[in-house]
C-alpha positions in Angstrom: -53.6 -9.8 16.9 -56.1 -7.2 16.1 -57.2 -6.4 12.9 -55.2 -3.3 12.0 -52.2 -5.3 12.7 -51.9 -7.7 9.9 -48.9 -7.5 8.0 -46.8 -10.0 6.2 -43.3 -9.3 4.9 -42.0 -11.3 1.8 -38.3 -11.4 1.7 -35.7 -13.5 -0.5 -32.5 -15.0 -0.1 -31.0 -13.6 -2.5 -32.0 -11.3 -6.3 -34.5 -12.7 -8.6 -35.5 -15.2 -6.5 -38.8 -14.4 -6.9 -40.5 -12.6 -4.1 -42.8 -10.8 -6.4 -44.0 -14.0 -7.8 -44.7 -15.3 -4.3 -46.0 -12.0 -3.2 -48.6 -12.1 -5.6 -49.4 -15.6 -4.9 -50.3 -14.4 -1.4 -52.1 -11.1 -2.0 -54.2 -13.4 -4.5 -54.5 -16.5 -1.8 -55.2 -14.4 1.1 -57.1 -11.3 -0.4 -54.5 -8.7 0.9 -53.2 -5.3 -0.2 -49.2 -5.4 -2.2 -47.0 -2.9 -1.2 -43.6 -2.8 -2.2 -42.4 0.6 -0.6 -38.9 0.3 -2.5 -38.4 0.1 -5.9 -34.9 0.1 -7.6 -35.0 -0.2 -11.4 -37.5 1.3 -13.2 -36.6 1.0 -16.9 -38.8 -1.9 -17.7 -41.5 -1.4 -15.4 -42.2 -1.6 -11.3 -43.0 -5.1 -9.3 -46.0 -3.4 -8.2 -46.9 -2.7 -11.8 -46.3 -6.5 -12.6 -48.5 -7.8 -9.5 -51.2 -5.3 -10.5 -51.7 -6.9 -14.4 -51.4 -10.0 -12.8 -54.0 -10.1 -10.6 -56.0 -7.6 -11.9 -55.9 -5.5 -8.4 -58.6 -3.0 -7.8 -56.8 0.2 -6.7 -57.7 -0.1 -3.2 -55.9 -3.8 -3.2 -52.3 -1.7 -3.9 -50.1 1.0 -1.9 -47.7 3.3 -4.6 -43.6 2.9 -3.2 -42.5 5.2 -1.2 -39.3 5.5 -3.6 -38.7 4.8 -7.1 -35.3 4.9 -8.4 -34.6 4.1 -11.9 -30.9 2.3 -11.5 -31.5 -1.2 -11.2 -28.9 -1.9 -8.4 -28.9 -2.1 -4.4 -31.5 0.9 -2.8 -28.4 2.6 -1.2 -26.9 3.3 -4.4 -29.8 3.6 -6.7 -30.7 6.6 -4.3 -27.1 8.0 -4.1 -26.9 8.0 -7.8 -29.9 10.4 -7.7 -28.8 12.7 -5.0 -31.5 11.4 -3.0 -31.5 8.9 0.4 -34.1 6.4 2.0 -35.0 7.8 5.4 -36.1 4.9 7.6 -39.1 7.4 8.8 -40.5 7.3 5.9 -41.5 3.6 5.8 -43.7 3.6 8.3 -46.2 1.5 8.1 -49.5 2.4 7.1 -52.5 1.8 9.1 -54.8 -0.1 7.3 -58.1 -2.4 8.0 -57.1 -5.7 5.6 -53.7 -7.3 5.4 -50.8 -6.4 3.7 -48.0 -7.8 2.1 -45.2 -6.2 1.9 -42.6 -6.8 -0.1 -38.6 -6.0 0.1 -36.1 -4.9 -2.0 -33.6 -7.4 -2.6 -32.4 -9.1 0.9 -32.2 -8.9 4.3 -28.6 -7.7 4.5 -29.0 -5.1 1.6 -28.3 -1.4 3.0 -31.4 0.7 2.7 -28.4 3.7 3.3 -25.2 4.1 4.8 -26.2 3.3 8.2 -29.6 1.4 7.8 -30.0 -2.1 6.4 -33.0 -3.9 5.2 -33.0 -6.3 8.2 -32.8 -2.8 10.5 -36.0 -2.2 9.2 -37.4 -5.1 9.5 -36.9 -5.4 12.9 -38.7 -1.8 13.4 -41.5 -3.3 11.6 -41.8 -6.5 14.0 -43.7 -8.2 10.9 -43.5 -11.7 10.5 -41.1 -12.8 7.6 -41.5 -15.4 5.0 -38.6 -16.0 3.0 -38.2 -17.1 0.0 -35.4 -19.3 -1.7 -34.6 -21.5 -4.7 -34.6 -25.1 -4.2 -31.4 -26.1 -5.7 -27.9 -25.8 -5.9 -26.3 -23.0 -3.0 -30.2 -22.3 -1.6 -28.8 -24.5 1.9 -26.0 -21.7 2.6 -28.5 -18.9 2.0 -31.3 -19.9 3.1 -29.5 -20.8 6.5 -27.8 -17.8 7.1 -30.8 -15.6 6.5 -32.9 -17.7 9.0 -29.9 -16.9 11.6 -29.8 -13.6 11.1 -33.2 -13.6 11.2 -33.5 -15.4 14.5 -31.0 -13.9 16.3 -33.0 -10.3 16.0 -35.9 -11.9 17.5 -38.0 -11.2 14.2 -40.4 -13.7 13.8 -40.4 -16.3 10.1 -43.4 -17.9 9.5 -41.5 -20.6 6.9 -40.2 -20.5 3.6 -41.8 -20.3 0.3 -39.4 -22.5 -2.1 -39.4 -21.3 -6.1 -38.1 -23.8 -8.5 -37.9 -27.3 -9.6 -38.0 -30.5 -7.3 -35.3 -31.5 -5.0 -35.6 -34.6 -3.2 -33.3 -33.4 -0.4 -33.1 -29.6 0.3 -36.6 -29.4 1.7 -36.2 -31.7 4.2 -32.6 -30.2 5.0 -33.8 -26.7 5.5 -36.9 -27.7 7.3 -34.5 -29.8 9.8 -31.3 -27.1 10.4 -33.5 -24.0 9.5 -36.1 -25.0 12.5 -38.8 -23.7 10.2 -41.5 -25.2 7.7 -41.7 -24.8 4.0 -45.6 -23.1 3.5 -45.6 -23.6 -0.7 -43.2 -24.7 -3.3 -43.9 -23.1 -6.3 -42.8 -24.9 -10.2 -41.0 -21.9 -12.4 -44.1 -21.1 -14.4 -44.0 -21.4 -18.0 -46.7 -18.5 -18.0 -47.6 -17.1 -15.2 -51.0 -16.4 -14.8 -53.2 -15.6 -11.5 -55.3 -18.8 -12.7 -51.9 -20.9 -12.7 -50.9 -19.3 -9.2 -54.5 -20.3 -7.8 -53.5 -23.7 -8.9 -51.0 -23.8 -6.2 -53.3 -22.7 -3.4 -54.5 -25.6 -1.2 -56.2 -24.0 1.4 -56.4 -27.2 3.5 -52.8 -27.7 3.6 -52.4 -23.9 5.2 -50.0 -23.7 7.9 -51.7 -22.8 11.6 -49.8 -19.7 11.3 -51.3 -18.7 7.9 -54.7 -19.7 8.6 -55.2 -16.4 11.3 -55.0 -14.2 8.3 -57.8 -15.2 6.1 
């Protein structure tokens, strides 16, 4: 992998599962650049707004979206509802000299526009995925499908990131029928804080397939 190609895609499993959290947590752990090219809902601020107080990024550790649209509902729609529409040639992806992490908006099967969706460009992209999922309740059915989808496009998933409290079984489960490896579990933070986030980082316990982008 050469340098310039570095890139790490953070998608979820489903909304508010936390990709920005977990995007930040890998900006931070692995000293990359954020970019979240789409942004739906805009009325309470922007995720890259959130990872930027967060961490404190420098302006050269973020990349501005590509589009902002203030309806906080699927991209498709946000755009339609402001006479606009996502062109897939416009999220290209830039050529930079560090690694970036990217993240999505919403999942993989949301439509970007009437004929694209989110996994579509992923696929352009050919970025390796980690997903992210909650650990309880309905996260098996989820997280399952959106590894087969994933699989069966050939796009590659370096493991799972799980967000939320213990389970002593789902783990396991996923690990087992999902053919993949959980990289972090992360607590639901009382107060999230880039100090409590480096708490989680245990840089000895980095997956092989992590480990080539420090």
């Amino acid at each position: 992998m050469s340098t310039s190609s570095k890139r790490i895609v953070i998608c979820g499993t489903d909304t508010d599962v936390g990709k920005t959290i977990v995007s930040s947590f890998f900006v931070q752990g692995l000293k990359g650049i954020y970019w979240k090219p789409i942004q739906s809902g805009t009325e309470e601020g922007t995720d890259t707004e959130t990872v930027c107080k967060l961490l404190d990024l420098e302006p050269n550790r973020y990349l501005s979206e590509r589009y902002k649209f203030k309806a906080p509902v699927s991209p498709h729609w946000a755009a339609e509802k402001e006479s606009r529409l996502i062109e897939p040639s416009n999220l290209n992806l830039p050529d930079l000299d560090k690694l970036l992490i990217i993240e999505t908006a919403g999942g993989l099967m949301v439509p970007l526009n009437r004929d694209w969706l989110q996994i579509d460009q992923l696929k352009i992209w050919e970025a390796p995925i980690i997903l992210v999922a909650r650990t309880g309740l309905g996260t098996l059915n989820h997280t399952l499908l959106s590894l087969e989808a994933l699989k069966n496009r050939n796009i590659d998933v370096l493991g799972l990131v799980l967000n939320g409290p213990p389970h002593n079984d789902n783990p396991k489960t996923l690990e087992q029928f999902g053919d993949t490896k959980i990289l972090a579990r992360l607590p639901i933070f009382e107060t999230v804080s880039a100090k409590e986030l480096s708490k989680e980082w245990n840089i000895q316990q980095l997956d092989q397939k992590l480990k080539k982008y420090i």
